[in-house]
N, C-alpha and C positions, 0 to 999 in steps of 0.2 A: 243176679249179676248184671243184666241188662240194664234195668233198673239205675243200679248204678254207676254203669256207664254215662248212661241219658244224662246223669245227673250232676257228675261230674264236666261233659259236655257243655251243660246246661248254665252252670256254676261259670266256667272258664268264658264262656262267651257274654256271661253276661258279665266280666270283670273286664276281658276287653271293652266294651262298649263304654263302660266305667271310665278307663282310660281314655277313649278315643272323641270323647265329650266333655272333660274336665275341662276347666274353663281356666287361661294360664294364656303365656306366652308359647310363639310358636316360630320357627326358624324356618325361611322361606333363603334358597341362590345363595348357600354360604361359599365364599369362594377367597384363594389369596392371590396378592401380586406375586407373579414371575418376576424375577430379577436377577442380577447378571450376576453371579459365583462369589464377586470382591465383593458385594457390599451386602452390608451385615444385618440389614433392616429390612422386610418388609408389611406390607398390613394387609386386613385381613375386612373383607366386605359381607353383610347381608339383611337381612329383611328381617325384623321384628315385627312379630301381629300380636295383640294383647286380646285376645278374649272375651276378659273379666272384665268389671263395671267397676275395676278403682284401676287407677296410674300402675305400673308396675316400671322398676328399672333395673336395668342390666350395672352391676355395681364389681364386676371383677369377670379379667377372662384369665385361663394359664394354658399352656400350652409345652407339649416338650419339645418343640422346635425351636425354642427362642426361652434365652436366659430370660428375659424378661419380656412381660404381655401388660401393657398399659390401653387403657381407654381415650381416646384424641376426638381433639375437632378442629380443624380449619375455619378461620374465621380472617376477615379480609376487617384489618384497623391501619389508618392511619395511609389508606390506599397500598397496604402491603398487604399479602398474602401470608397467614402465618400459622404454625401447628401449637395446640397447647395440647395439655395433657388434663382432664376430666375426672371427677368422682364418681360419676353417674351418666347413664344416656338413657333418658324417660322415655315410657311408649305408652301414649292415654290410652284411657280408657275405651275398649271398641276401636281404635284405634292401631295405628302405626307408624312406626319409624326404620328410615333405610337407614343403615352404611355402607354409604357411599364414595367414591373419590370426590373432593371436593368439600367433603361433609366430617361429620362424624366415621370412625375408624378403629379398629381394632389396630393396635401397632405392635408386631413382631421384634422386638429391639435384640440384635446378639442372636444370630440364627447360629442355629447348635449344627445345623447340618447346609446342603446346597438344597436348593427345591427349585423344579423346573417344571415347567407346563405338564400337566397330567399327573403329576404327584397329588398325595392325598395325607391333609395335615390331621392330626386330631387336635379339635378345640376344648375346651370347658367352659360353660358362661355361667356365672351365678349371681340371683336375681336377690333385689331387695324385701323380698318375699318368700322369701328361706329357702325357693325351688331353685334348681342345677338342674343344665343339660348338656349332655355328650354329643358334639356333633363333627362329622368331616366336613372339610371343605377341599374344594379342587384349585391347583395352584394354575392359576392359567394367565393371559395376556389380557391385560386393565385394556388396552387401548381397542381389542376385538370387544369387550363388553360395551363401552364406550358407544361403537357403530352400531352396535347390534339395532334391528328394527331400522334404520336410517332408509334403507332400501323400499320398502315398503311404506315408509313415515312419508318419506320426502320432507319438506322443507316447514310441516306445523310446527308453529312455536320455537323453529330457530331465527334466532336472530345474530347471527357469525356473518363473516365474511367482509367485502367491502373492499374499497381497492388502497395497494403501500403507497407508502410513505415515506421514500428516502431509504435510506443503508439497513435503520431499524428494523424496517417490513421486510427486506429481504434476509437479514439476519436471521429473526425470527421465524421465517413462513417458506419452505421450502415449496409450497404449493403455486403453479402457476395463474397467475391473476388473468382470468380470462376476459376483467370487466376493460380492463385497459384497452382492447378494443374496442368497444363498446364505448366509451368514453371518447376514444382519440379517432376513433372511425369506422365509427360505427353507421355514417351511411354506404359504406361500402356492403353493408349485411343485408339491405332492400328490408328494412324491420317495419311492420305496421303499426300503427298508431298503439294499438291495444299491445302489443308486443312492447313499444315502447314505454310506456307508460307503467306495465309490471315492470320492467328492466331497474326503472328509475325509484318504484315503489322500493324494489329489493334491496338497493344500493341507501334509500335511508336508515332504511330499517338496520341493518346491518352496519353502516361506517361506523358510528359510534360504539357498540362494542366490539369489532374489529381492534380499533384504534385504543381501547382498554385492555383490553387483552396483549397487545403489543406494549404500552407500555408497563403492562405488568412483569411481563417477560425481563424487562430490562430494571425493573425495581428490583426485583430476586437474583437477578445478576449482580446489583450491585451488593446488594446484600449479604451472595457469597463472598465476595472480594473483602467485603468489611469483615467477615469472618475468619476467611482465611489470613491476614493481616492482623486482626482481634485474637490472635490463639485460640479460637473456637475449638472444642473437640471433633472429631471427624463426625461423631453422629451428628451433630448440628450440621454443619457440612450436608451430609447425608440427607437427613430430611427436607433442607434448603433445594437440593438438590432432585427430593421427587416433588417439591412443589414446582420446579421451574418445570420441569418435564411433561407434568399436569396440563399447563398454561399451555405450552408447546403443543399437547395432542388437542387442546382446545382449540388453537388456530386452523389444525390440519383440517379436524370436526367440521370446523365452519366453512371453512375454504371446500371440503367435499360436498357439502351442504350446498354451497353456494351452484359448483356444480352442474350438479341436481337439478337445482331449478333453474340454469338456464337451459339445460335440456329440456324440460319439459316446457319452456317459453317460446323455442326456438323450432322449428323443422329442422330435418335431418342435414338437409344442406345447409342451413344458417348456422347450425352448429360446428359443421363442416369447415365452413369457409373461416369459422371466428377464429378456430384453431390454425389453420393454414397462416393467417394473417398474425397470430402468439407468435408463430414460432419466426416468420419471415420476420417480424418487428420489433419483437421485444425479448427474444432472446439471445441478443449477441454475445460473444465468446471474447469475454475480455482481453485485453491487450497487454501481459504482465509478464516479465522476466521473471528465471523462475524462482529470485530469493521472493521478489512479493508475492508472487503466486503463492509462496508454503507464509510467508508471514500473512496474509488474507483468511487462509484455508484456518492456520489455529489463532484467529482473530476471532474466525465465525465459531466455529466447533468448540471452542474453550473459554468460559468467563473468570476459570484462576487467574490469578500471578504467576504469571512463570518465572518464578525467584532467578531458577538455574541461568538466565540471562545476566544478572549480577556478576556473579561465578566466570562465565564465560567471557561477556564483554569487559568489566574494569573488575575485575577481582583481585588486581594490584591494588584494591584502596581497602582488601579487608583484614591486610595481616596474616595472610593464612598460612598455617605451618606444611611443610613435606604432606606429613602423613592428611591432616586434612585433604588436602589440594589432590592428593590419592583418590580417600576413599570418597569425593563429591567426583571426580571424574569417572571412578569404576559404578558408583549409581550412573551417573549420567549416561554411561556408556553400556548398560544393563538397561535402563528407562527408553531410553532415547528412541529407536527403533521398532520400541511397541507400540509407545504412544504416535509417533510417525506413521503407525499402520493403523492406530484409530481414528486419527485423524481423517485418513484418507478415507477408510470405511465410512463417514459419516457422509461423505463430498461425494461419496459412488451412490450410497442410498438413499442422497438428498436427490440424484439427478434421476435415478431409477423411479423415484416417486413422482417427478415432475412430468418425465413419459408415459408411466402408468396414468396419471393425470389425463394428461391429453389424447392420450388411446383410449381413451374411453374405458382404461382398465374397474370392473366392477369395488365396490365400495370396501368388501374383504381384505381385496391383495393390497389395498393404499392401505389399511388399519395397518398387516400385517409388517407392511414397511414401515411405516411410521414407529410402531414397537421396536422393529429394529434400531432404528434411529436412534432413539430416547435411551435402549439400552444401551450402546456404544457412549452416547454424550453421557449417559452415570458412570462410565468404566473411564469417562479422560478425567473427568471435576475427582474421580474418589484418585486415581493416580497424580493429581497435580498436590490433593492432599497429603497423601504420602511422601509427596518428595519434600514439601512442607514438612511434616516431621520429621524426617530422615535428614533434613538439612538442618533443623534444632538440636539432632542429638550430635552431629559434625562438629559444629560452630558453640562457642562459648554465647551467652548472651549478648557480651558486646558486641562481637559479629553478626548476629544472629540480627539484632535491629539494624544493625547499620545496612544488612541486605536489604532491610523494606525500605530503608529510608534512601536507598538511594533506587531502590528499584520505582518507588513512587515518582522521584525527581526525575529520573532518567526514560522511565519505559511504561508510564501508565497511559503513555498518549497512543502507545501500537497494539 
């Protein structure tokens, strides 16, 4: 009986080992985006190692969290930033390939359920090589993975940051630009030569794709607009919408980046005084009544069409019946005050980021706002779509253009 046992023993561990050195594909940090309740998409990241000594690829994922599981890659044509949908995502030989933000993606389309940080999705991935594997992934915040390492990285191989450029830079970059100092007076800092010299190394490095990045931001801006105007479906929409968001954590990235290494350029008091000198100079409190103060606020925070301005301001030129002219004001008046309140939520944890900034708050609590941030600007873009369709199913077609058409003539300049 002993005997048998051994042998049995014997038998099992050597089937393990079997397993645990088969040569294949292997899944390394599977993990998905958090996303905010309303919106119905998201994707899904991680690390492919291939083993074997031929190509293997990943050709199908499903999942029961999402009606549908497609294969993606971002890919920047034509200076646009843009998501397609894939047959395949190859991983050579000895070899590997991530997905990434930015990259290649597993995409969640039609989530069956809500999923929020710490949730635990089940995947499927099946390979061009007749093997399948079952794996979890942790739904967590893209922009904490993002930083991750940065603290301890400091500034290898980035190249962010750089100082704005007009309404755009501020638009975009909630982060404060500490170079402007430095720039506009910067012998007030007593900087030495060797100090100066990094300072000015940083600032080439970095202007350039700063200034890419920003205008990328405003390319997928415009993009949504043409879609929301284009009858685009909301998922188009939608994924327009985590590319812009993308871009957006990539300014913050570089702006804390940038940081970084003027702390470590700088002594304790040059650091000191730069900040003292941000806030005495360059951060004045504009001078705005307060209908431009709220037209500013969903100027910055919102790249829809806000149709409902049509509605409001001449909607004597669109014909509209009792009952229309009702049920667009009971939306309105249902919409109105949430969106008002995300608005604001974006404007509180733009400023709350820009403090953390300058406090020298650690690189975590800025990701963690920044996530905040991105999640509120998905919850205004996917509610201005909605009102977009909720004012197609109101309006006959003839009205229905004649809102764009005069919403472009009249209100595309605010």
């Amino acid at each position: 009986m002993k005997s048998f046992i051994q042998l049995l023993l014997t038998t099992a561990l050597l089937l393990s080992a079997g397993l645990s050195f088969a040569k294949g594909v292997s899944i390394g940090d599977p993990y998905v985006r958090e996303v905010p309740p309303s919106v119905p998409t998201s994707a899904s990241f991680l690390i492919l190692k291939n083993d074997s000594d031929k190509e293997i690829a990943l050709i199908k994922a499903t999942s029961d969290v999402a009606k549908n599981v497609e294969l993606h890659e971002h890919v920047h044509k034509d200076g646009m930033m843009k998501m397609r949908q894939v047959q395949k995502i190859s991983v050579p030989a000895n070899g590997e390939t991530a997905l990434k933000p930015g990259g290649y993606h597993i995409m969640l389309i039609g989530l069956t359920r809500k999923i929020k940080s710490g949730d635990v999705i089940d995947l499927s991935l099946e390979f061009d090589d007749g093997s399948q594997q079952a794996i979890k992934a942790t739904v967590k915040k893209v922009m904490m993975g993002m930083m991750k390492g940065m603290k301890k990285g400091g500034m290898k191989g980035m190249k962010m940051g750089g100082k704005d450029k007009g309404a755009m830079s501020k638009h975009t970059n909630p982060m404060p630009n500490l170079m402007k100092v430095y720039m506009k007076m910067g012998d007030k800092l007593n900087l030495s030569k060797e100090q100066t010299d990094k300072l000015k190394t940083g600032m080439a490095e970095r202007g350039p794709k700063i200034k890419e990045l920003t205008a990328m931001v405003a390319k997928i801006e415009a993009e949504i607009n043409a879609a929301a105007f284009g009858d685009k479906p909301i998922e188009t929409i939608d994924q327009l919408a985590n590319n812009l968001m993308q871009e957006r954590l990539s300014i913050i990235k570089g702006k804390t980046a940038c940081r970084e290494s003027v702390k470590e350029i700088l002594d304790e008091k040059q650091f000191k005084k730069m900040v003292e000198l941000y806030r005495a100079n360059f951060m004045p409190k504009p001078k705005m009544n307060e209908m431009q103060a709220k037209m500013a606020m969903k100027k910055h925070t919102n790249p829809m069409p806000n149709l409902m301005m049509v509605v409001k301001k001449i909607g004597d030129k669109l014909n509209l019946s009792e009952d229309q002219k009702a049920k667009l004001k009971e939306w309105s008046d249902m919409r109105g005050p949430v969106m008002a309140k995300q608005y604001k939520a974006v404007m509180k944890m733009e400023a709350a980021l820009k403090e953390a900034a300058l406090n020298n708050a650690p690189v975590e609590k800025i990701a963690a706002l920044s996530d905040g941030i991105m999640q509120e600007r998905m919850k205004i873009i996917r509610g201005k779509a909605l009102c977009r369709d909720n004012m197609k199913r109101i309006l006959d077609d003839k009205q229905y253009n004649k809102v764009k058409e005069l919403y472009q003539a009249n209100f595309m300049s605010q």
